[in-house]
C-alpha positions as CSV (number, residue, x, y, z in Angstrom):
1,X,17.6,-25.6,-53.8
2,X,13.9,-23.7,-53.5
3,X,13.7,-20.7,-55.0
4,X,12.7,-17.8,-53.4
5,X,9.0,-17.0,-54.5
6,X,9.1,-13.7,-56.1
7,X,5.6,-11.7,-55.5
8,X,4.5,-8.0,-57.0
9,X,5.4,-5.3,-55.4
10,X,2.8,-3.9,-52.9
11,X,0.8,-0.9,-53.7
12,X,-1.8,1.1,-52.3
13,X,-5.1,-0.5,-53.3
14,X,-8.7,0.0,-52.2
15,X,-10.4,-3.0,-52.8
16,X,-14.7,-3.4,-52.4
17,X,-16.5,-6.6,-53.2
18,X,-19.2,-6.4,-55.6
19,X,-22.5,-9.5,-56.1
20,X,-22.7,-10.5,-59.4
21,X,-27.4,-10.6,-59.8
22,X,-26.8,-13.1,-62.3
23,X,-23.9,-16.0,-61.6
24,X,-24.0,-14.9,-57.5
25,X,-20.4,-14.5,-57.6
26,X,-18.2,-11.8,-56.3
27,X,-16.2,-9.3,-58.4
28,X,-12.5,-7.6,-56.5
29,X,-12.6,-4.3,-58.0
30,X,-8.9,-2.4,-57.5
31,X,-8.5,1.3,-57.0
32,X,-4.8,2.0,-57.1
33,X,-3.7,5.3,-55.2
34,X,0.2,5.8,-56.0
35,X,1.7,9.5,-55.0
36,X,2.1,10.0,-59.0
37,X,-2.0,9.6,-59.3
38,X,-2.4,12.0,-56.5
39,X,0.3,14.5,-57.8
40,X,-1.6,14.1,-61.2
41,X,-4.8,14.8,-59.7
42,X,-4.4,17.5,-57.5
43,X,-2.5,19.4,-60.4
44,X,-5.6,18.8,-62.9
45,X,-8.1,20.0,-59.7
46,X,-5.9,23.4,-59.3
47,X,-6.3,23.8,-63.4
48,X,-10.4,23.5,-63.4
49,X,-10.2,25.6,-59.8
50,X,-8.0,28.3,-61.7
51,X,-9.8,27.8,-64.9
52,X,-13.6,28.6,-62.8
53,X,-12.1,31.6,-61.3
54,X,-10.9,32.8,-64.3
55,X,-14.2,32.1,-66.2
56,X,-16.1,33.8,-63.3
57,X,-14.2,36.9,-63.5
58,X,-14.1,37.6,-67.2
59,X,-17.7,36.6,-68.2
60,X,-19.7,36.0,-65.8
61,X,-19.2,39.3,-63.8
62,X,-18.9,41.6,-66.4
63,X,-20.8,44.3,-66.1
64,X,-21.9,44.2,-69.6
65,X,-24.5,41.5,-68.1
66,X,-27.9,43.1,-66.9
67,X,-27.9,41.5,-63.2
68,X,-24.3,43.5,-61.8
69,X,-22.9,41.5,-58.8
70,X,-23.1,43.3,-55.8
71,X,-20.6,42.2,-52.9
72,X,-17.9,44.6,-54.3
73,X,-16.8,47.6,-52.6
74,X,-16.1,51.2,-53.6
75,X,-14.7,53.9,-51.9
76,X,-14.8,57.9,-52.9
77,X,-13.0,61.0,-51.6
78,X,-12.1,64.5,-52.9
79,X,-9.0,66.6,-53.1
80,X,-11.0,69.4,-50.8
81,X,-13.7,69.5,-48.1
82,X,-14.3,72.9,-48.9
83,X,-15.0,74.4,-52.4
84,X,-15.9,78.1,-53.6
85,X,-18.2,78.8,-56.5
86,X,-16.8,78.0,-60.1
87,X,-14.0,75.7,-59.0
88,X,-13.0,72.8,-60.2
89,X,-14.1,69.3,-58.0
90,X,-11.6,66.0,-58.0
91,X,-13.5,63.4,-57.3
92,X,-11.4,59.9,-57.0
93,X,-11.8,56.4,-55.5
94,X,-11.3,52.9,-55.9
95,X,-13.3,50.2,-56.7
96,X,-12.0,46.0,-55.6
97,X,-12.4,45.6,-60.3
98,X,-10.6,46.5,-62.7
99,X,-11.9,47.9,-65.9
100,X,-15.2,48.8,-65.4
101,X,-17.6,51.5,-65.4
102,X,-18.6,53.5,-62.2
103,X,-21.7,55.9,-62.1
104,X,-20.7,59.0,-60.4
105,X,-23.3,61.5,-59.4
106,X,-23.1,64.8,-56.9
107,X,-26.2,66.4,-55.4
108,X,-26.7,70.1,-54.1
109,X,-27.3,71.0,-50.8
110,X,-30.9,71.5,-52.4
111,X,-31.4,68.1,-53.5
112,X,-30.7,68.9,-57.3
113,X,-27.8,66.7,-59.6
114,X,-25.2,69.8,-60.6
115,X,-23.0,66.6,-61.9
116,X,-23.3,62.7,-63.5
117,X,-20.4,60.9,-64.8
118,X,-18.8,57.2,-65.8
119,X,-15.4,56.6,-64.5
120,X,-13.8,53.9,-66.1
121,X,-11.4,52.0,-63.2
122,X,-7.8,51.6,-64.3
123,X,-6.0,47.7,-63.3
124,X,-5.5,49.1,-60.0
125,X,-9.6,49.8,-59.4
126,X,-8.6,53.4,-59.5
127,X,-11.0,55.9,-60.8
128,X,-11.2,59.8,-60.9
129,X,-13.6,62.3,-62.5
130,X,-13.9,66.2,-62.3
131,X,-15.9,68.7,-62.7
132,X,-16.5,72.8,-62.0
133,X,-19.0,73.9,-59.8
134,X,-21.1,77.0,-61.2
135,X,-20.9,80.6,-60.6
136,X,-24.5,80.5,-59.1
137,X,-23.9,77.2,-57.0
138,X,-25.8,77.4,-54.0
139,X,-23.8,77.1,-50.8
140,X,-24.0,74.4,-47.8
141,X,-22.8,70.8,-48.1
142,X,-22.8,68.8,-51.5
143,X,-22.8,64.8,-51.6
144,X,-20.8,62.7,-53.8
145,X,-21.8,59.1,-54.9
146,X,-20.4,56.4,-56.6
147,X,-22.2,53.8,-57.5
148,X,-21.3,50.0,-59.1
149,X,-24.2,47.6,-59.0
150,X,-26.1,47.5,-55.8
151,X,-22.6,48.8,-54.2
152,X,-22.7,52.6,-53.3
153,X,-20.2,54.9,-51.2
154,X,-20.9,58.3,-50.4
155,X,-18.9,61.3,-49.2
156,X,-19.7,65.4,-48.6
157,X,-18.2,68.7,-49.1
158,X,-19.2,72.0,-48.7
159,X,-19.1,75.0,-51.2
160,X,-18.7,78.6,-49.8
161,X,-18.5,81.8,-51.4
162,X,-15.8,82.3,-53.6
163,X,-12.5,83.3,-52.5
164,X,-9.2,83.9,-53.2
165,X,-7.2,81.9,-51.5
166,X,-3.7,79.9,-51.6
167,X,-3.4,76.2,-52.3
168,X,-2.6,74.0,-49.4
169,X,-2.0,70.2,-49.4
170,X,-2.2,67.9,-46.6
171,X,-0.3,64.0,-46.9
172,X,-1.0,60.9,-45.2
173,X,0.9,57.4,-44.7
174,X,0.2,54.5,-42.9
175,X,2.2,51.9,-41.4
176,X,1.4,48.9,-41.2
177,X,-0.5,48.6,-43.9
178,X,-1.4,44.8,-42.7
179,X,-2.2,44.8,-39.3
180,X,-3.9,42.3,-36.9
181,X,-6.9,43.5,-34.9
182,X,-6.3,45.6,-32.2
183,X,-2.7,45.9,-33.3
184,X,-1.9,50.3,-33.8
185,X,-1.8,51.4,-37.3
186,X,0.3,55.0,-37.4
187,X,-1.0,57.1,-39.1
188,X,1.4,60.2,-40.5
189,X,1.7,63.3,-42.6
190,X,2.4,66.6,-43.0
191,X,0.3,69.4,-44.2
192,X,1.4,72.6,-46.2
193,X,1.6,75.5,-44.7
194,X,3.8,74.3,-42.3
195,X,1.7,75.5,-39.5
196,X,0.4,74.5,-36.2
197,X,-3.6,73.6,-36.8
198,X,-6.3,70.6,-36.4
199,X,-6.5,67.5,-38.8
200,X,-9.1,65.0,-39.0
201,X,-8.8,61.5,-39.2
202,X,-11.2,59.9,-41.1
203,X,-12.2,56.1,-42.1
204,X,-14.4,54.3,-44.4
205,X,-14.9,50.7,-44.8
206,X,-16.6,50.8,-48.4
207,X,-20.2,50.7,-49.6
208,X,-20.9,54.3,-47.2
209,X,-20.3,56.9,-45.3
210,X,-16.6,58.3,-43.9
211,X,-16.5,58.2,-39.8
212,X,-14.5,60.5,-37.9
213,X,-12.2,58.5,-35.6
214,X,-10.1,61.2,-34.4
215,X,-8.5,64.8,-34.3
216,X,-5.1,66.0,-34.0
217,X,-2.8,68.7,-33.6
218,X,0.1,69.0,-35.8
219,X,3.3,70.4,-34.3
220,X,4.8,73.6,-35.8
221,X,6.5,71.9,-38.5
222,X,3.0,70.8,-39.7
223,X,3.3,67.1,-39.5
224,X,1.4,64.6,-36.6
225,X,1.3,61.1,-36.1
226,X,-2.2,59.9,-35.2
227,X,-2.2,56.2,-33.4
228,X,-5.5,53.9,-34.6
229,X,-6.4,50.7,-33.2
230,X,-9.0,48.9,-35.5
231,X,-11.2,46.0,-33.6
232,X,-12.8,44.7,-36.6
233,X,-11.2,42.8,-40.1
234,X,-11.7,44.5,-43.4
235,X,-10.3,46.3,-45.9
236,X,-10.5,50.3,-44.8
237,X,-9.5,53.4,-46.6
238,X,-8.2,56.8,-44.5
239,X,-7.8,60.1,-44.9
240,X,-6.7,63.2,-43.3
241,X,-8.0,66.7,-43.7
242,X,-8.1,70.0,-42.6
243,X,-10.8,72.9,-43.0
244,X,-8.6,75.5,-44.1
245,X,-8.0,79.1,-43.0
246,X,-8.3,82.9,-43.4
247,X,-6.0,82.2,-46.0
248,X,-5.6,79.3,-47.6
249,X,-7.6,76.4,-49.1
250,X,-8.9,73.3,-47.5
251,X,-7.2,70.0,-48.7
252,X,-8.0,66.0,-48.4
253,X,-4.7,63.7,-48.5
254,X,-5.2,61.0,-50.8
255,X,-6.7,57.8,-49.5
256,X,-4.4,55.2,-48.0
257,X,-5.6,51.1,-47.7
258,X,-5.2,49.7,-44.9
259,X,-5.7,45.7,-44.3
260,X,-7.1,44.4,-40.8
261,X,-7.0,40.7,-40.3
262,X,-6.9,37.7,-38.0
263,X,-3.3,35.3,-38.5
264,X,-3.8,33.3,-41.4
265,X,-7.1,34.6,-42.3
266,X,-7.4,35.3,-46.6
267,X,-9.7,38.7,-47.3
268,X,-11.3,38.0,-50.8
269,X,-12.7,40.9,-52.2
270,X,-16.0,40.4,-55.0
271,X,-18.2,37.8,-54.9
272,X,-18.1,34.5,-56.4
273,X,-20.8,31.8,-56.2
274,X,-21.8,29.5,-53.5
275,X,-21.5,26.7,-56.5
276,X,-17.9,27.3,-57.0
277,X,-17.0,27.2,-52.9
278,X,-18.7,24.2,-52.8
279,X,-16.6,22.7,-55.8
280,X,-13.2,24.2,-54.1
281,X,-14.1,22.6,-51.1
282,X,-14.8,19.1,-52.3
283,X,-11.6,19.2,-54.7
284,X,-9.3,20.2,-51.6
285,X,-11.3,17.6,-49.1
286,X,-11.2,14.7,-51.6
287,X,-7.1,15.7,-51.9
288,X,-6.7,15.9,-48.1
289,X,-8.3,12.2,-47.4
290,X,-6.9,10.5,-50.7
291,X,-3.7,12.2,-49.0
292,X,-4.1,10.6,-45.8
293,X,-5.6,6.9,-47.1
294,X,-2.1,7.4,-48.8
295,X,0.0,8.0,-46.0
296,X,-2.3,5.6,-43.4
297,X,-1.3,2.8,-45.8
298,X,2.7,2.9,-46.3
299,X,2.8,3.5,-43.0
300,X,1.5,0.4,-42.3
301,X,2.8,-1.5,-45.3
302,X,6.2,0.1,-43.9
């Protein structure tokens, strides 16, 4: 009886002929592909990936270096829009790094620095500093700045004479926090006194200026519900305020985040270098087709 032959089991192989110069023959070179290799491989790719980003972030940004990197973003606000002489000033903000050093700096509404700081940011990119404005501090609208790298954000107040007046707060929440463009972001709070009064809605999308987008009324418990449709992606920080009255202070709310972005679209904040794309993109694109050449052959093998 004739055996059966028995032959090796088939595998994925890439084969390529290669000329011998010297004898003219022809050497079979074998590239084996097995889902274990590529399992291997991809694992290994996401460890140098991981171990770059991690490099890049520790060393190669830190701002102990001369050349600071500048596609961060920093946002600033303080606790009042409205200040009298020899009060205290609560400057806070946040900064997409942890750990580092932002210059803060205030200017008169004559030009002159009445204040120069270095906030340290916390994990969160939080930062705060404070100061007290003089007895002699000249009135009309002061700016704020904070500065990392070639990254600046501004915002103003105003200082009036002095006056004694009661504290008021003002809050702010918004919901969702992650919205799609052109989806409405509510925008809610509450301000104390509980009175009936205006509150502006403000909105900063780092690295400047705050824009008005709106005003409201709130209702006689003292709480509204503003209704914002952003058009463009980002990362933006809002605030509410109010000016104050015959009575009582002016207040900021704290500063809310709110993310804007298209479905499935990632939002990377920093900046990392055009080398290290290009080196995610080749790692993922030589997975995807040894993925495929995988696939194409067992199906056909199959």
């Amino acid at each position: 009886m004739r055996r059966p032959s028995l032959s090796p089991p088939k595998r994925n192989n890439l084969k390529s002929q290669v000329a011998n110069s010297d004898s003219g023959e022809e050497r079979e070179i074998v590239i084996t592909i097995t889902l274990k290799s590529l399992i291997i491989f991809l694992v290994i790719s996401s460890l140098i990936v991981y171990g770059l980003f991690t490099y890049w972030n520790t060393y190669l940004s830190n701002p102990k270096f001369e050349n600071v990197p500048s596609g961060f973003t920093v946002w600033v606000t303080t606790d009042r829009p409205v200040y009298g002489v020899d009060e205290l000033v609560a400057i806070s903000g946040r900064l997409d790094k942890s750990e580092v050093l932002v210059q803060i700096g205030v200017k008169d509404s004559r030009g002159n620095v009445v204040w120069i700081d270095q906030a340290l940011t916390d994990k969160d990119g939080n930062f705060k500093s404070v100061f007290r404005l003089s007895k002699d501090s000249p009135s009309g609208k002061y700016t704020v700045y904070a500065t990392y790298g070639k990254s600046q954000a501004r915002t103003v107040f105003n200082v009036e004479s002095s006056s004694n007046l009661l504290k008021s707060t003002i809050t702010l929440r918004a919901a969702p926090s992650t919205a799609k463009p052109g989806d409405v972001i509510s925008l809610k709070g509450s301000i104390y006194p509980r009175i009936k009064t205006n509150i502006k809605i403000e909105v900063s999308a780092g690295n400047g200026d705050w824009i008005l987008i709106g005003k409201i009324q709130t209702d006689k418990q003292g709480e509204y519900n503003y209704e914002w449709r952003p058009n463009k992606p980002g990362i933006y920080a809002v605030r509410a305020s109010w000016t104050g009255d015959s009575e009582h202070q002016s207040a900021n709310s704290q500063i809310v985040f709110v993310t804007v972005k298209e479905s499935g679209a990632i939002i990377l904040s920093g900046e990392y270098p055009s080398w290290l794309i290009t080196l995610i993109i080749l790692i993922i694109g030589s997975a995807a087709v040894a993925l495929l050449f995988l696939l194409k052959r067992r199906f056909m093998e199959g």
